[in-house]
C-alpha positions in Angstrom: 44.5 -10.6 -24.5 40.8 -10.3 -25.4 38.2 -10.5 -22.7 34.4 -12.1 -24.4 31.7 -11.0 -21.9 29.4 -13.2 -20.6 25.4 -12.0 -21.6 22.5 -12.3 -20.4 18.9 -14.0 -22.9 16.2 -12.8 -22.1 13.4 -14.3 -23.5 10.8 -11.0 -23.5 10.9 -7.2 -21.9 9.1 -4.9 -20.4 6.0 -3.6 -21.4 5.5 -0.2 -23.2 3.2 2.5 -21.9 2.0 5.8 -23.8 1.1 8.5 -21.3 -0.7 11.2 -22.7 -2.7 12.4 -26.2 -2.0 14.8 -29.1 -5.2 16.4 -30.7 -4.9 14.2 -33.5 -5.2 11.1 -30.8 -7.9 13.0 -28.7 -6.4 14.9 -26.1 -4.3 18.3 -25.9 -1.3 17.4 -25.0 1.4 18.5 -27.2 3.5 15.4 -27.4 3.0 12.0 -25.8 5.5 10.1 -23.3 6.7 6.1 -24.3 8.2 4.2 -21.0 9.1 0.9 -20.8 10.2 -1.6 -23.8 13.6 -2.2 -22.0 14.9 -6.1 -23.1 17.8 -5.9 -20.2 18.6 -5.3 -17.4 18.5 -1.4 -16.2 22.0 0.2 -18.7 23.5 -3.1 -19.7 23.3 -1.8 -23.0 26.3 -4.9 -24.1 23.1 -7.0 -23.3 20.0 -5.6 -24.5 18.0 -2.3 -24.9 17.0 0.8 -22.9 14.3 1.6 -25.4 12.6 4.4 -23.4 15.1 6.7 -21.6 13.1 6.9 -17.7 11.7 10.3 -17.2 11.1 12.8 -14.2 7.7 13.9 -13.2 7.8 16.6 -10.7 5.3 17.1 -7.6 2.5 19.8 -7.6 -0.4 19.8 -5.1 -3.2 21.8 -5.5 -2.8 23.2 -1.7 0.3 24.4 -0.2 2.3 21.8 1.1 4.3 21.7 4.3 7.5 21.0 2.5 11.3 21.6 4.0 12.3 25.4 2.8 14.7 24.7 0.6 12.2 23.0 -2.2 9.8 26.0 -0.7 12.2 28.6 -1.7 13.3 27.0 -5.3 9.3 27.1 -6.1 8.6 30.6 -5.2 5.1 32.3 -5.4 3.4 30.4 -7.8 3.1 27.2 -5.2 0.0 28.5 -4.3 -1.3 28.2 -8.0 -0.8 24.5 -9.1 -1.3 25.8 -12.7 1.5 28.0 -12.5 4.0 25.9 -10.3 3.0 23.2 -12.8 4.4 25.5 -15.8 6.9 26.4 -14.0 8.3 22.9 -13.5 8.1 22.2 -17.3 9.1 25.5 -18.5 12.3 26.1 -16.1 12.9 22.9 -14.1 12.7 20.9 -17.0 9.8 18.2 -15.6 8.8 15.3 -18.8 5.6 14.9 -16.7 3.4 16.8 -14.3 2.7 14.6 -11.0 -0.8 16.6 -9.4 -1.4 15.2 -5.9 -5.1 16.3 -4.8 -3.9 16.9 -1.3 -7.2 19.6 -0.5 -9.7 16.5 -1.4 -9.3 15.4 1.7 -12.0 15.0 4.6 -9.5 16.1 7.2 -8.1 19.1 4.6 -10.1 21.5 2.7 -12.8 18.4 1.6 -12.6 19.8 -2.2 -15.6 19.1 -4.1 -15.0 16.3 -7.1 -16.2 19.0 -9.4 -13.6 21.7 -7.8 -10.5 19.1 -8.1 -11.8 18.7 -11.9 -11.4 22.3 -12.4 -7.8 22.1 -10.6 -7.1 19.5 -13.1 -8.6 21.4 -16.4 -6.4 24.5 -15.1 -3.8 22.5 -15.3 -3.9 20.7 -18.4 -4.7 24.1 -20.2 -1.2 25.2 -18.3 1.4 22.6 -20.1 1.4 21.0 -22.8 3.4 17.6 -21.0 1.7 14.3 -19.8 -0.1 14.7 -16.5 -0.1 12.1 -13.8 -3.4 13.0 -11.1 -3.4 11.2 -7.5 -6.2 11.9 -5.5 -5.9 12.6 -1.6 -5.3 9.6 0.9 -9.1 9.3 2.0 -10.2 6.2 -0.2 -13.9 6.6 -0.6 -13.2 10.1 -1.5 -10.6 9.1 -3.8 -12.9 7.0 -5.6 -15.6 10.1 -5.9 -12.8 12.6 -7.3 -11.2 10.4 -9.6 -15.0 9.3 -11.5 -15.4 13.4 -12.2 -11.9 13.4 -13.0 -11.5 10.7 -15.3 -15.0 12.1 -17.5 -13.6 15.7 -17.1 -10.2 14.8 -18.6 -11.6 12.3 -21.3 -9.7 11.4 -23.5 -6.5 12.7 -22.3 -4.5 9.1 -21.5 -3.7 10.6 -18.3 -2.3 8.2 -15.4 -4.7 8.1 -12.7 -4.3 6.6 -9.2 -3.8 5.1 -6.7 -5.9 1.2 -7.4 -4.9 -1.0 -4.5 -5.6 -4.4 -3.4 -8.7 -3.4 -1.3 -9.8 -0.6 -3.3 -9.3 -1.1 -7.4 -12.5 -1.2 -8.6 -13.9 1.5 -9.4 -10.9 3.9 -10.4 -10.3 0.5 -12.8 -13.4 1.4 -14.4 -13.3 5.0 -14.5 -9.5 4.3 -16.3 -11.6 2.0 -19.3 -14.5 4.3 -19.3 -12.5 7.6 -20.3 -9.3 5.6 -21.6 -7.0 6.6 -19.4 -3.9 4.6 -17.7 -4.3 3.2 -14.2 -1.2 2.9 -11.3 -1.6 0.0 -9.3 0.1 0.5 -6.0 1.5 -2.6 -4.0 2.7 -2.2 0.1 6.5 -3.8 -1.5 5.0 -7.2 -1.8 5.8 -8.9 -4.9 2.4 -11.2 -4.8 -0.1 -8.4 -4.4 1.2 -7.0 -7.0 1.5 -9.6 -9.5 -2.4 -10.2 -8.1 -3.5 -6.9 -8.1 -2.3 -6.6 -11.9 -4.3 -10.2 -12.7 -7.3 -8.2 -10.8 -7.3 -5.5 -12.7 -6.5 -6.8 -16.2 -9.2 -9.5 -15.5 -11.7 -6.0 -15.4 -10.9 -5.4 -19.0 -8.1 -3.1 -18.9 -5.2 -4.0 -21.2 -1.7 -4.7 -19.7 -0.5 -1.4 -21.7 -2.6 0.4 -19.6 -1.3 -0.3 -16.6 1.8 1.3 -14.5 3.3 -0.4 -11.5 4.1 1.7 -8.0 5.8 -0.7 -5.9 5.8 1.7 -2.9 9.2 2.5 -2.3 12.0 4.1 0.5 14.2 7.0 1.0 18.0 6.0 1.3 19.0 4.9 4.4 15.3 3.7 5.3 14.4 0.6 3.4 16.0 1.6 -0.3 17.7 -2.0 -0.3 14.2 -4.1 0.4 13.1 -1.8 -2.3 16.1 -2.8 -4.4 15.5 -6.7 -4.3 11.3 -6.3 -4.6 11.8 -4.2 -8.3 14.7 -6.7 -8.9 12.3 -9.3 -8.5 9.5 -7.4 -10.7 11.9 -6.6 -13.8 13.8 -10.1 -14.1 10.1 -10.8 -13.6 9.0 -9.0 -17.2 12.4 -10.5 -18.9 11.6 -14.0 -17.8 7.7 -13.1 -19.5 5.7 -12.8 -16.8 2.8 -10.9 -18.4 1.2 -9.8 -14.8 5.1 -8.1 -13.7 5.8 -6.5 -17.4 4.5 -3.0 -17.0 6.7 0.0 -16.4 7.4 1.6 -12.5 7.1 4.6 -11.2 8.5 5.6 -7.8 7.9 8.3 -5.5 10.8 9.2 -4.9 10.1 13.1 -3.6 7.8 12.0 -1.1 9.9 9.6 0.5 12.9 10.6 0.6 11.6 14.1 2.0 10.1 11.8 4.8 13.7 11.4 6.1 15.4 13.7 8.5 18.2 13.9 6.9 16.8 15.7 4.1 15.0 18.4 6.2 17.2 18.6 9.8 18.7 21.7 10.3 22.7 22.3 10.3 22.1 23.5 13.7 20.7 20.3 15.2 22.7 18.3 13.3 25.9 19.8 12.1 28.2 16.6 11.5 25.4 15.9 8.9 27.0 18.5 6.3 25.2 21.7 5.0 21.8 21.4 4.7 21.5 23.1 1.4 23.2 20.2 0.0 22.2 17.1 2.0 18.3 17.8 0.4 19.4 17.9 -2.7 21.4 14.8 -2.3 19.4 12.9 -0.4 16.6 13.0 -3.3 19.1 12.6 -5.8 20.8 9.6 -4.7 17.3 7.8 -3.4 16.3 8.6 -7.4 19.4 7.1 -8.8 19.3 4.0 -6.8 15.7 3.2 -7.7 17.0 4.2 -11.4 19.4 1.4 -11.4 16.4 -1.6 -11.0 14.2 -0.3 -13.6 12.3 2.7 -12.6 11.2 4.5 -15.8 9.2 6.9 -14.0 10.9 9.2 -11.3 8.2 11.4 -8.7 10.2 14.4 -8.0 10.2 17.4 -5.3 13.7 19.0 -5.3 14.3 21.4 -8.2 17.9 21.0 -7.8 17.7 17.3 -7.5 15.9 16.9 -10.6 18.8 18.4 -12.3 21.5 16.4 -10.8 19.1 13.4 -12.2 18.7 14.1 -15.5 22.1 14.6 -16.0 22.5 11.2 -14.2 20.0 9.4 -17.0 21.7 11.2 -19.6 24.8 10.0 -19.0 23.2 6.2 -18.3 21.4 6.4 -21.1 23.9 8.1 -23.7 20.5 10.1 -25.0 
């Protein structure tokens, strides 16, 4: 007895992004990075495409963060040199993409000069030869002034630069145009600001294929399912061709999932909560899978040893 399955149309897909620039395109990067393109549904391949396998971008700050010691301890030395750790992510951890959060920018931290973050930025560039993602610190009128040095100092290079929210898009909008780079436009997991804040920002000039969605997302256990039905929302959004929901996501997935106790308790306060040295690894792991299965096609990663459980994870999704 023969089963037909049913399929899906889809009557468009999602957008396609290039991260990145060879020489020959104006940057240094040795190879660029494609996401998006998908025409189904995240793996259906019965029904359409995953063009671009989703890739894994892993974390590196430019000041020692106060992470749980088991990421600490996987990193080593070189976390106090963001142009090492960064190499070391590509060169042993296997990271597609470096993710550099400009933690020391801030007022209330070291209040890094926009020229100094620049140079942090150079270093690291000159470092790897992979794609670089650069957030600025959490301050958003000092965002703004690190990101306008950044974006001149890295012209050129088709980095993804962020974070452009409702309230504050402008001017990081422009620095993106300016110095052609590609901009992330951050939403609080509200499917109308950021449908909006994409019409706000295309309306500026930039082109839809420059811009990357970060729908704010959760750890497991903590939200992940609100998450869930929000990117849902976004990529039936892009197959139905909406033009403003069409771009390729990228999820934090390091950062929050970290956030959670269960990824940093200790077996001693907690010990029906399993070992510790694998609850952090799983906690990241699983968060990163479940965002994978709704279309993330960029993954922000912390946990070495979580990474490597994921890429085996898209590999085996994928078939690549």
């Amino acid at each position: 007895m023969s089963v037909t399955l049913v399929k899906e149309k889809y009557s468009s897909k999602v957008g396609e992004v290039v991260l990145g620039a060879t020489a020959e395109q104006g940057g240094t990067r040795t190879s660029t990075i494609t996401v998006g393109g998908d025409s189904a549904l995240p793996f259906l391949h019965f029904e359409g495409e995953t063009k671009n396998r989703p890739v894994i971008a892993m974390e590196v700050t430019d000041v020692v963060p106060a992470w749980n010691e088991m990421i600490m301890n996987q990193i080593g030395d070189v976390i106090s040199d963001p142009a090492a750790w960064a190499k070391k992510c590509v060169d042993d951890f296997g990271a597609d993409l470096i993710y550099l959060k400009l933690n020391g920018a801030d007022p209330e931290a070291e209040n890094r000069s926009p020229e100094d973050c620049a140079r942090i930025v150079k270093d690291v560039l000159a470092a790897v030869g992979v794609p670089l993602i650069v957030e600025g610190c959490d301050d958003s009128e000092k965002n703004n002034e690190i990101m306008a040095v950044i974006a001149e100092a890295a012209t050129g290079e088709n980095l993804l630069i962020g974070i452009a929210e409702q309230d504050n898009y402008k001017s990081i909008a422009a620095a993106a145009m300016v110095h052609k780079h590609t901009l992330i436009a951050r939403s609080p997991l509200d499917i109308n600001i950021c449908k909006q804040l994409n019409i706000l920002i295309n309306e500026m000039g930039l082109p839809l294929n420059k811009i990357v969605i970060d729908p704010t997302v959760a750890g497991l256990g903590f939200g992940i399912e609100y998450v869930y039905s929000i990117m849902e929302r976004a990529r039936l959004g892009a197959l139905a061709n909406d033009k403003m929901l069409s771009m390729p996501i990228i999820c934090t997935v390091g950062y929050e999932a970290n956030r959670c106790k269960e990824a940093y308790a200790s077996n001693e306060e907690f010990p029906g909560w399993g070992d510790l040295a694998d609850r952090s690894v799983l906690w990241e792991a699983v968060t990163a899978s479940g965002v994978l299965q709704v279309g993330a096609s960029i993954l922000v990663m912390r946990n070495p040893a979580a990474v490597s459980v994921v890429k085996k994870n898209i590999a085996d999704m994928t078939g690549k």
